[in-house]
C-alpha positions in Angstrom: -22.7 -13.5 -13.0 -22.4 -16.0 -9.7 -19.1 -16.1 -8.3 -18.1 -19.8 -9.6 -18.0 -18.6 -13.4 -16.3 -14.9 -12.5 -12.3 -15.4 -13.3 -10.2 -16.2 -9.7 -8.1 -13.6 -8.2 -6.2 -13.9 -4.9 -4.8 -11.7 -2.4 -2.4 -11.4 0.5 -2.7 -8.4 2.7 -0.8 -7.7 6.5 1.3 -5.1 7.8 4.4 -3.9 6.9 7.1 -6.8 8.1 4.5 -9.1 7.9 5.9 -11.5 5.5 3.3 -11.1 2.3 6.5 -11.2 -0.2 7.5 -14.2 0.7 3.9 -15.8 0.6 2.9 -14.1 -2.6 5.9 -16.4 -3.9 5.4 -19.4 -2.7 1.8 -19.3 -3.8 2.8 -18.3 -6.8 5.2 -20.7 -7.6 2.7 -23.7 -6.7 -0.6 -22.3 -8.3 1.6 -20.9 -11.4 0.8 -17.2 -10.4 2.1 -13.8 -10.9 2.3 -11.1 -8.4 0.5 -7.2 -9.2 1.8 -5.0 -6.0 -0.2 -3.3 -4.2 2.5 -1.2 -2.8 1.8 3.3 -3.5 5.4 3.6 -3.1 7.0 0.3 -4.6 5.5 1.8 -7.8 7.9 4.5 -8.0 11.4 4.1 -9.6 14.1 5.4 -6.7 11.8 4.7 -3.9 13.5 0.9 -3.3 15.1 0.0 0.5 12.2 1.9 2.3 9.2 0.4 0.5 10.5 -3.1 0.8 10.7 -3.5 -3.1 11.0 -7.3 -3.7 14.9 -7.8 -4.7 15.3 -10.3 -8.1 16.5 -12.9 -5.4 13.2 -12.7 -3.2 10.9 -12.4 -6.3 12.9 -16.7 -7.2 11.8 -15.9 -10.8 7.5 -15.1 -10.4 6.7 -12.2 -12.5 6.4 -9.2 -10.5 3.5 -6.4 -11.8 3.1 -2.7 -10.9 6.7 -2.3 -9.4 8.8 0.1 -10.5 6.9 1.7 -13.1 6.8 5.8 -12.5 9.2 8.4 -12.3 8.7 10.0 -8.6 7.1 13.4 -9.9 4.1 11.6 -11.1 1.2 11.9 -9.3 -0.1 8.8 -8.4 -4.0 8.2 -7.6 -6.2 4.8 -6.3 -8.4 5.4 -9.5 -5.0 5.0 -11.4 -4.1 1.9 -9.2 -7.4 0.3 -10.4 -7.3 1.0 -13.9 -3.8 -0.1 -14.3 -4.2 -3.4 -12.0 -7.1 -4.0 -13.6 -5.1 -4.5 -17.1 -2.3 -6.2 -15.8 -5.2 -8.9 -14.1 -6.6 -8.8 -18.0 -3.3 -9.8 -19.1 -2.5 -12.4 -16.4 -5.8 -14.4 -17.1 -5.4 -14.1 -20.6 -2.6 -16.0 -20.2 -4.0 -19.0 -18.1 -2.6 -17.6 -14.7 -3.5 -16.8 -11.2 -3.6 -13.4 -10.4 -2.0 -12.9 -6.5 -2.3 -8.8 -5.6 0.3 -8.3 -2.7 0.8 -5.3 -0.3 0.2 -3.2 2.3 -2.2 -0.5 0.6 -5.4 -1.6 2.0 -7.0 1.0 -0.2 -5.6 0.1 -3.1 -7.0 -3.7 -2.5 -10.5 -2.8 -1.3 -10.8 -0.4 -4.4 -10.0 -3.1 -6.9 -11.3 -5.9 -5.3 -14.8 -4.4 -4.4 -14.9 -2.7 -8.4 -15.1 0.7 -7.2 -15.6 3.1 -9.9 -14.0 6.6 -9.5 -16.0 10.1 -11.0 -13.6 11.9 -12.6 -13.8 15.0 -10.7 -11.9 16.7 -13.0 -8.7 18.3 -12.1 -7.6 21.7 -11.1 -3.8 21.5 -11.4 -3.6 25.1 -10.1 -5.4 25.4 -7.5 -3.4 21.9 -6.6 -0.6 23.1 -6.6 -1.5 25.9 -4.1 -2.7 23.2 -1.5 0.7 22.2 -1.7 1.7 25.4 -1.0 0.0 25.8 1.9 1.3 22.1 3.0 4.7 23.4 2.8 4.4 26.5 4.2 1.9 25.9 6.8 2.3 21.9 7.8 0.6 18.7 6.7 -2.3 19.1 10.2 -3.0 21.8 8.7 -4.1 21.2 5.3 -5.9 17.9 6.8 -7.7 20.3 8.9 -9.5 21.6 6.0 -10.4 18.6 5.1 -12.1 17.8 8.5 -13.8 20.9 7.7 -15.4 20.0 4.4 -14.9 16.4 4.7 -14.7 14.3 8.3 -15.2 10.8 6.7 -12.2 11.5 4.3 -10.5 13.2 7.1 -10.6 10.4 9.6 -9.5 7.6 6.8 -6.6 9.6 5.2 -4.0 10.2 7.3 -2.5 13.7 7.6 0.8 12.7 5.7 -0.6 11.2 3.1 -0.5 14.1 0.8 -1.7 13.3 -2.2 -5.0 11.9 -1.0 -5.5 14.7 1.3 -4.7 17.3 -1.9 -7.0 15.3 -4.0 -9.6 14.9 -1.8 -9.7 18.8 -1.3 -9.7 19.1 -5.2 -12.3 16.9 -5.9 -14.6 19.3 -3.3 -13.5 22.5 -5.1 -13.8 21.0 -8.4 -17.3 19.3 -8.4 -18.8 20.9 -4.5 -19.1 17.4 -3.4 -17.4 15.4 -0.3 -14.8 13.3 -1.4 -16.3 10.6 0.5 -19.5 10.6 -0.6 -18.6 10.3 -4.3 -16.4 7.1 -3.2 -19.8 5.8 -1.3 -22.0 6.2 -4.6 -18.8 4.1 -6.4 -19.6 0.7 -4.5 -22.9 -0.1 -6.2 -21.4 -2.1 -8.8 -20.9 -5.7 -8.3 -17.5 -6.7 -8.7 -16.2 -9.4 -11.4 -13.6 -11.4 -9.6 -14.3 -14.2 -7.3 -11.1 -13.0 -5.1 -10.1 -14.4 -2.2 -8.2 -12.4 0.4 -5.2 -14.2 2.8 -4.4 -12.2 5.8 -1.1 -12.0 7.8 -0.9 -10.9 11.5 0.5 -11.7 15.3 -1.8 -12.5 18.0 0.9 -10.6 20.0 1.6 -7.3 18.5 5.2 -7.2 19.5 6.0 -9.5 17.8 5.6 -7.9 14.5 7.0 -5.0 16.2 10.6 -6.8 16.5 10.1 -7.6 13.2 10.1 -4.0 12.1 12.9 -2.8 14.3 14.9 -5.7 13.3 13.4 -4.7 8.9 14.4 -0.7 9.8 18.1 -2.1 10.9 18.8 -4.6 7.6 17.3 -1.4 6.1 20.3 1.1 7.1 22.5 -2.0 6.3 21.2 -2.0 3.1 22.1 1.5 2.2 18.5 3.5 3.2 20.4 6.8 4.4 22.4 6.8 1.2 19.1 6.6 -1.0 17.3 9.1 1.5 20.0 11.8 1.0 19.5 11.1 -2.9 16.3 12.0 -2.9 16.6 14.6 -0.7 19.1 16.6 -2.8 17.3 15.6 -5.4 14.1 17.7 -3.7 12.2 14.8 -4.5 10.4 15.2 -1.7 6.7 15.3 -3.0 6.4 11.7 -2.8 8.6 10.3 -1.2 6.8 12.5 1.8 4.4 9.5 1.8 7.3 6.6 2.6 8.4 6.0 6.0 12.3 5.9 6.1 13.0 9.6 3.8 11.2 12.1 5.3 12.5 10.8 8.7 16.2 11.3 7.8 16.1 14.8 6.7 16.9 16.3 10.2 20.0 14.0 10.3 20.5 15.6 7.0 20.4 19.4 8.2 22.6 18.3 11.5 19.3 19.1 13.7 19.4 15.5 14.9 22.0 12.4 15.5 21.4 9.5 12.8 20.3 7.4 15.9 17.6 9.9 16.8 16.4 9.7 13.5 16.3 5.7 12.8 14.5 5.3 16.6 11.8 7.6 14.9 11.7 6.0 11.3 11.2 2.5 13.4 8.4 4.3 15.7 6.5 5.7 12.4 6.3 2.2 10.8 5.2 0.5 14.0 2.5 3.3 14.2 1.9 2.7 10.4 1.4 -0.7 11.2 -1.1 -0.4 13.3 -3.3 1.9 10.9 -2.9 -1.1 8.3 -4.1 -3.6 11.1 -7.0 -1.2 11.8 -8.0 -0.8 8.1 -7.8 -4.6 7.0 -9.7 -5.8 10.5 -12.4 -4.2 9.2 -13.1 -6.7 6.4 -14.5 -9.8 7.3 -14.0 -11.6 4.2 -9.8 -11.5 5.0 -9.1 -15.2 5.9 -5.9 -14.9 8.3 -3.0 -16.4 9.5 -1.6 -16.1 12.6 2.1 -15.9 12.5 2.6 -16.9 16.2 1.2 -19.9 16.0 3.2 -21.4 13.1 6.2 -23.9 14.5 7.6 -24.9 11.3 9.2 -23.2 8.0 6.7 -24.6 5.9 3.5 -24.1 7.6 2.2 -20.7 6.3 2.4 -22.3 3.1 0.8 -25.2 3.6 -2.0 -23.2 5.5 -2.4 -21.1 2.7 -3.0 -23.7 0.6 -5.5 -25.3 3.0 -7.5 -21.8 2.7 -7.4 -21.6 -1.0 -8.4 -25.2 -1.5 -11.3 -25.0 0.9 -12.2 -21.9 -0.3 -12.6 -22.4 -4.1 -13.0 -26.2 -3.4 -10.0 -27.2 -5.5 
């Protein structure tokens, strides 16, 4: 299959703060397009001011995929991201429409985009559940540790808070005797069937998207984050919401160990560090086509540079 007859899908990737809702939209509303996130917390119900889920108002009436969709004691994997996003692209084309994936989750775009195909692996819901154990007892570095152990590819591409690919990466080893990482390796071979085009945000100078996160973690508070935090914390609905920036942060204020101040300056230091891992991950593909948000001088210009890409690209 040659990439002019495979069906078009479309992309926008960046850092958190980086502006991909708005762009999603626009490029939505001129290439009659509908939006599948690729968020791993905007897909949980509850989880709304921290993740940046997309407000009615900011979504101007596109169709909005993948948001919204689980309760928060659901596990959640990449495998299921691709299975899901792949139906919801099925549905989209079927339907005569441009399919625009939009987030931060640079795994949960390569995956789909580059047709991995997940083994099974099986699942051990017991012995699961004791790595969570040991997470709570013991600390997060810990439990990654093991994983460096068995592991050190997955090790050094999941980070140590992100839980539930740490836990399933461990499974998967106990379960089947084999490395995470290799099993995702042997996944790639398969060619994928989209002819997908991927539109990068990003800032030449990085503080620049760094005021734009302390000035996102403020409208954030504004917005009510502390109040949905402590709902979710006395909820103990901490399992995923571990993996958001914004709840986990807040619990100290919570327990009087720290002022709420403290606690924001750290929530706004975690996402600039987050940031930066996204940055690192998405740098690394060489097909992203990006735009520089410091050189734009006028409202309408990412737009109409997005278009330019897209046109040029697909010769439209």
């Amino acid at each position: 299959m040659d990439g002019k007859s495979k069906p078009k899908i479309l992309a926008v990737v960046g850092a958190t703060a980086s502006g991909k809702t708005s762009l999603g939209v626009e490029i939505a509303k001129i290439y009659d397009g509908e939006i599948i996130s690729a968020d791993s917390m905007q897909i949980y119900k509850g989880l709304d001011i921290a993740s940046a889920k997309p407000t009615p108002e900011e979504m101007q009436g596109i169709p909005h995929h993948l948001i919204d969709c689980l309760d928060r004691d659901v596990v959640f994997s990449v495998s299921d991201y691709v299975s899901l996003a792949n139906e919801k692209i099925k549905d989209i084309l079927s339907r005569g429409k441009l399919p625009i994936i939009v987030g931060g989750t640079g795994l949960y775009v390569d995956s789909l985009l580059n047709n991995v195909k997940f083994s099974d692996g099986g699942s051990d819901e017991v012995y699961r559940e004791k790595l969570y154990t040991i997470a709570r007892e013991k600390g997060n570095e810990y439990l990654h540790n093991m994983l460096m152990e068995i592991d050190p590819v997955s090790a050094e591409n999941i980070h140590m808070n992100n839980l539930v690919r740490v836990v399933r990466a461990l499974e998967v080893f106990h379960i089947t005797g084999r490395r995470f990482s290799e099993l995702k390796a042997e996944s790639r071979l398969v060619e994928s069937p989209y002819d997908s085009l991927i539109i990068g945000l990003d800032f030449h100078d990085r503080q620049a998207l760094y005021n734009r996160i302390n000035m996102r973690v403020d409208k954030m508070v504004a917005d009510g984050l502390v109040e949905e935090a402590e709902n979710i914390w006395r909820a103990g609905s901490q399992k995923t919401s571990a993996n958001a920036i914004g709840y986990k942060e807040l619990i100290p204020y919570f327990e009087n160990r720290m002022t709420l101040t403290e606690c924001i300056d750290i929530i706004k230091q975690e996402t600039r560090r987050y940031a930066k891992r996204q940055l690192t991950w998405f740098r690394k593909n060489t097909r992203i086509q990006w735009i520089f948000l410091d050189e734009i001088n006028k409202k309408n210009e990412i737009s109409e540079k997005s278009q330019k890409t897209i046109e040029n690209y697909w010769n439209v």
